[in-house]
N, C-alpha and C positions, 0 to 999 in steps of 0.2 A: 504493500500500500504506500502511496506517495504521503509524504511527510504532510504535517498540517499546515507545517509553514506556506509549505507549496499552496494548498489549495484555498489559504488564508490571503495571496496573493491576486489570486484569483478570483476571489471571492470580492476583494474590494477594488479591481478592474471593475468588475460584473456592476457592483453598485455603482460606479461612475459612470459606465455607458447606461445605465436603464436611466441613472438620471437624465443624460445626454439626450437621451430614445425621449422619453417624458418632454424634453425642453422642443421637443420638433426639431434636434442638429442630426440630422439621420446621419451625414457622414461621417462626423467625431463618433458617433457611437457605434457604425459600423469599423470604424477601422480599432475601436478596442475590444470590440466582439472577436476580431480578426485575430488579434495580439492573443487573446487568453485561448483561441484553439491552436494556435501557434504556441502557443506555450506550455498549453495545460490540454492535449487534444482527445486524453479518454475522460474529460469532464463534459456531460452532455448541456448543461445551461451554456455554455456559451456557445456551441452549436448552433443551438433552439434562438437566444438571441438575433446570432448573426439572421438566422434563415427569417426571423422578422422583419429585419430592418432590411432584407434583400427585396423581401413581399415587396413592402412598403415603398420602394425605392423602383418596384416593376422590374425584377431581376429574377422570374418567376424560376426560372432553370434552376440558376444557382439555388437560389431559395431552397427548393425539393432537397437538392442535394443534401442542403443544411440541415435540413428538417431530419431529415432520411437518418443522415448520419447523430446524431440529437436521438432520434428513435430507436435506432440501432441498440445505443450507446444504454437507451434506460431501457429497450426490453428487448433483447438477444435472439429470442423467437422471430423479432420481425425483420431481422436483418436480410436485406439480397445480398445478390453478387451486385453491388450496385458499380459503375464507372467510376472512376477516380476522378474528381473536377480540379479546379485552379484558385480552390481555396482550402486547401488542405487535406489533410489524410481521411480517407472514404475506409471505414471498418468492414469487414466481410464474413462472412458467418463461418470459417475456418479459424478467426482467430479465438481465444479465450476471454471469456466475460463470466460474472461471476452468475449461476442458475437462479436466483430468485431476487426479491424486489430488497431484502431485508440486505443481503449482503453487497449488494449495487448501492444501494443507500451508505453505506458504510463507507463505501470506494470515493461517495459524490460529496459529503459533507466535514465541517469538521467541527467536531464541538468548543465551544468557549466554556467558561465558566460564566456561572452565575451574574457574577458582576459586569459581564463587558458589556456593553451599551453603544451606538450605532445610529446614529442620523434616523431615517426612516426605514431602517430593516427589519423584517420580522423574522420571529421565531416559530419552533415545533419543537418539541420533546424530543429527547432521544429517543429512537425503536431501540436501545437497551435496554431491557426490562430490571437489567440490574441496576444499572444508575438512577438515582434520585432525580427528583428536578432541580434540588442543589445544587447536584454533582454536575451536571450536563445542559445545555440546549444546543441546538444544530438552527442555521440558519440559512434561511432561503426566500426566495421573493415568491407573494403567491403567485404574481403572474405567472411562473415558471411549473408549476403545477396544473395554471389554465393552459399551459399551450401541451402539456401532458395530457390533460386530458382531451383537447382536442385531437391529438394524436393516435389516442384509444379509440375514440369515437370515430375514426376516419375509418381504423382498423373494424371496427367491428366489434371490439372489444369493449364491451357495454360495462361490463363489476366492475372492472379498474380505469373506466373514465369517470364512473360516477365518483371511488376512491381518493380519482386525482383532483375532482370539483370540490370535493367533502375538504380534502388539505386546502383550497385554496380560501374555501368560504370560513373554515376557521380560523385561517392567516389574516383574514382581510374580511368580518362578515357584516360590515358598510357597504362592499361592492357586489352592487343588484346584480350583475352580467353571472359572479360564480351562481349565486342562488338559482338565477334562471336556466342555466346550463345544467344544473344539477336536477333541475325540475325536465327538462326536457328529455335527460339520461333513464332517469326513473320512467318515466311516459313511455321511451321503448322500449324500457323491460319489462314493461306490463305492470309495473310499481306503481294504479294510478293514485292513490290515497297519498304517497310519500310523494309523486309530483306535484297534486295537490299542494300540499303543507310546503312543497319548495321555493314553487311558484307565488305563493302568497308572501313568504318571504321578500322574493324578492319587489312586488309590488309595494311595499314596506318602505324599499329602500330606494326605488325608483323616481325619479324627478322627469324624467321625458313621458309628456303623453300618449305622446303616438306607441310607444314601448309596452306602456301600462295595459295599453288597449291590445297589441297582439297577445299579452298574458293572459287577460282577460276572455280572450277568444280561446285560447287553450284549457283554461280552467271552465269555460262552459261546453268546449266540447266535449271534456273529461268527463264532469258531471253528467252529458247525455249517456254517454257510455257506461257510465255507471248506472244508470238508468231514475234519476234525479234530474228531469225534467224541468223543474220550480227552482232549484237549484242553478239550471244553464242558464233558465231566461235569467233571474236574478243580476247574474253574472256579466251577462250584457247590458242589464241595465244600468251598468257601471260603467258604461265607455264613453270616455271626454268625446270621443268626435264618432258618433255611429254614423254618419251620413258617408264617412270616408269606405265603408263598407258597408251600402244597404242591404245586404243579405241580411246581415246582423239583425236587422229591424225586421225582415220579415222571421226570422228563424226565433226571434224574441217571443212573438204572434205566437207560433207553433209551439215553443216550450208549452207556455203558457196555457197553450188549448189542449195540451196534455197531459198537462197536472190539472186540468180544471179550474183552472182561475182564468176565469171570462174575463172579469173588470180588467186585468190586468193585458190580456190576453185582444180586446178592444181596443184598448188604447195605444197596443202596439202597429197595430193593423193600420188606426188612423193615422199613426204619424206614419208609415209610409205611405199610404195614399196620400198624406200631405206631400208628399217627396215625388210620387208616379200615379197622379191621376187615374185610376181608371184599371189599374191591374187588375187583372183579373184573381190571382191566387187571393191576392191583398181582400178583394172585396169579398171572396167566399168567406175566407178565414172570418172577416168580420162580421159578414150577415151570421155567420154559425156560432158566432159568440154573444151577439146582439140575441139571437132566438134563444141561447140556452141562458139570458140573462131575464126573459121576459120581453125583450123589446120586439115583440111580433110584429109592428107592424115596418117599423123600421128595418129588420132582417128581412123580411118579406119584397118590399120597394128596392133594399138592392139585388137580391134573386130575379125580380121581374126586370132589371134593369138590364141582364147578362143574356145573350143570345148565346140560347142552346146550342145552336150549331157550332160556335168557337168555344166549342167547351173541349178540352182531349180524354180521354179515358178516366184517368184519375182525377180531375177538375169535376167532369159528371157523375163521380159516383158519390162526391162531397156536398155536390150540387143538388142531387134526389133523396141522400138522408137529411140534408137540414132542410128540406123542403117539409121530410114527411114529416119534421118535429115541430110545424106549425100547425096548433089548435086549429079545429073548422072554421070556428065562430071567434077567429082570432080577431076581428075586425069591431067584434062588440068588445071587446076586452079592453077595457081602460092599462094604460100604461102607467103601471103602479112603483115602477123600478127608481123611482127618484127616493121612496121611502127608507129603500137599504142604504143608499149614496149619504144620505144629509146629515151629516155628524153634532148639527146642533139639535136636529130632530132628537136622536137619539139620547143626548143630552137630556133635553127635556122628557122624556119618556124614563130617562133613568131617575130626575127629579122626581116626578111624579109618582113611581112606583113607592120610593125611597117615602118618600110621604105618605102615600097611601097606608103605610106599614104603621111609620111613627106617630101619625092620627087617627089611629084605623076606632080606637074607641070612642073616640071623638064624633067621626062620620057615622059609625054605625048603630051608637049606642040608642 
């Protein structure tokens, strides 16, 4: 194992180029990404670095390369016979690397004591189950864990990207991007409760709208799947800009008329007919939630409004059941659906009762 000094040297290159990377100098920070695989070439963070700042810089070849070799370097299974490129030594799956994650960790880091302290560096525990947290911590940048786990996640390797989002979000669990990463890993492993919980996390910690709202779409698609219908629409009813995706607005409707919640389920439907005039889905959805709400005659006037003949398969057969669920003598039927709505009504009917009780020997005697 190379001394610690070494990797110590290394280690605080690495912190000056991310600050570099961080300040927008892509090229000071590329050329000391450069320096520490030049120096330090079976350490995979500066690999992983470099092949950043290559992205970033449109150097997408090299980049691969970087990555590749950064991949290699943290998981030995994934190594090819890759090319030799013109920024250093390419690893090849004949040479030797240590078999598991526990002893590559050993090779990558190197512990300080207790006391050293470090501009903006984070920390992680030893994986020596014998040292204390006294005795040991190991230091690393979360980012360098996100681009591991994106790495995993490229691979296919679903347990150890969510492993390498789980390190990152405890290094750093301010930063919405691990949370959401880790929520979208869980989601392809059929984890969806723990995507759930991940995902919400990161809405927590998120400040961009537009962000909050793709979340927001994944946690109601999850919730359908789950089969928590009131739960999806809920979920959408939480999006700063639902008009940037009107589906949303219609699929809001549909939870809604799922779970049975008309009022709800109403008021979806009209705001997008406020958005597309005339839709046709839009207006079934609404007439069949106006009918299952009491509003006969209103349901009714827009069914009579819709020509049968553009109606397709599925459109007609939503079109002849909420037809048949309108009373004969719907037309004598006073519309009485304002009495559920009026929250002061109720108010006063709760006074009243509430009275009727506390006078009742009064009134009745």
């Amino acid at each position: 194992m190379i001394g610690a000094a070494y990797y110590s040297d290394s280690e605080k290159l690495l912190d000056e180029g991310v600050a570099e990377y961080k300040s927008g100098n892509l090229d000071t920070s590329f050329h000391i990404f450069e320096d520490i695989t030049l120096q330090n070439p079976s350490w995979p963070y500066g690999w992983l670095w470099k092949g950043t700042v290559l992205a970033d810089l449109k150097k997408q070849e090299e980049a691969d390369v970087a990555f590749k070799t950064g991949s290699c370097l943290l998981n030995p299974d994934s190594c090819e016979d890759y090319s030799k490129g013109d920024s250093g030594k390419i690893y090849r799956q004949n040479e030797t690397f240590p078999n598991d994650r526990a002893s590559l960790s050993s090779s990558f880091f190197v512990d300080y004591p207790q006391s050293f302290e470090t501009g903006n560096n984070y920390y992680i525990l030893s994986d020596d189950p014998n040292k204390s947290t006294s005795e040991s911590k190991q230091f690393v940048h979360p980012e360098l864990f996100d681009k591991e786990g994106d790495l995993f996640n490229s691979a296919g390797r679903i347990d150890e990207a969510i492993q390498s989002f789980q390190h990152a979000e405890e290094l750093d669990p301010d930063n919405s991007t691990y949370s959401r990463k880790l929520g979208d890993m869980y989601a392809k492993k059929g984890d969806l409760n723990s995507a759930l919980s991940a995902w919400n996390r990161s809405i927590e910690k998120e400040s961009e709208k537009e962000v909050i709202d793709d979340i927001l779409k994944k946690r109601s698609d999850t919730f359908s799947a789950l089969g928590k219908p009131y739960n999806a629409g809920k979920e959408l009813e939480k999006m700063n800009f639902p008009r940037n995706n009107p589906t949303t607005i219609m699929e809001k409707g549909d939870f809604f008329t799922e779970s049975g919640d008309y009022h709800l389920a109403e008021e979806a439907y009209l705001e997008y007919l406020d958005a597309f005039p005339g839709n046709t889905d839009a207006s079934l959805g609404l007439a069949n939630a106006q009918i299952n709400l009491g509003k006969y005659q209103k349901g009714k006037k827009i069914l009579d409004s819709i020509p049968e003949s553009s109606l397709n398969p599925k459109q007609m057969d939503l079109y002849t059941k909420t037809k048949m669920n309108i009373p004969e003598q719907s037309e004598k039927l006073p519309d009485l659906t304002f009495l559920f709505r009026n929250h002061v009504l109720y108010l006063f009917i709760i006074i009243g009762i509430v009275g009727i009780v506390f006078f009742r020997k009064k009134i009745f005697k």
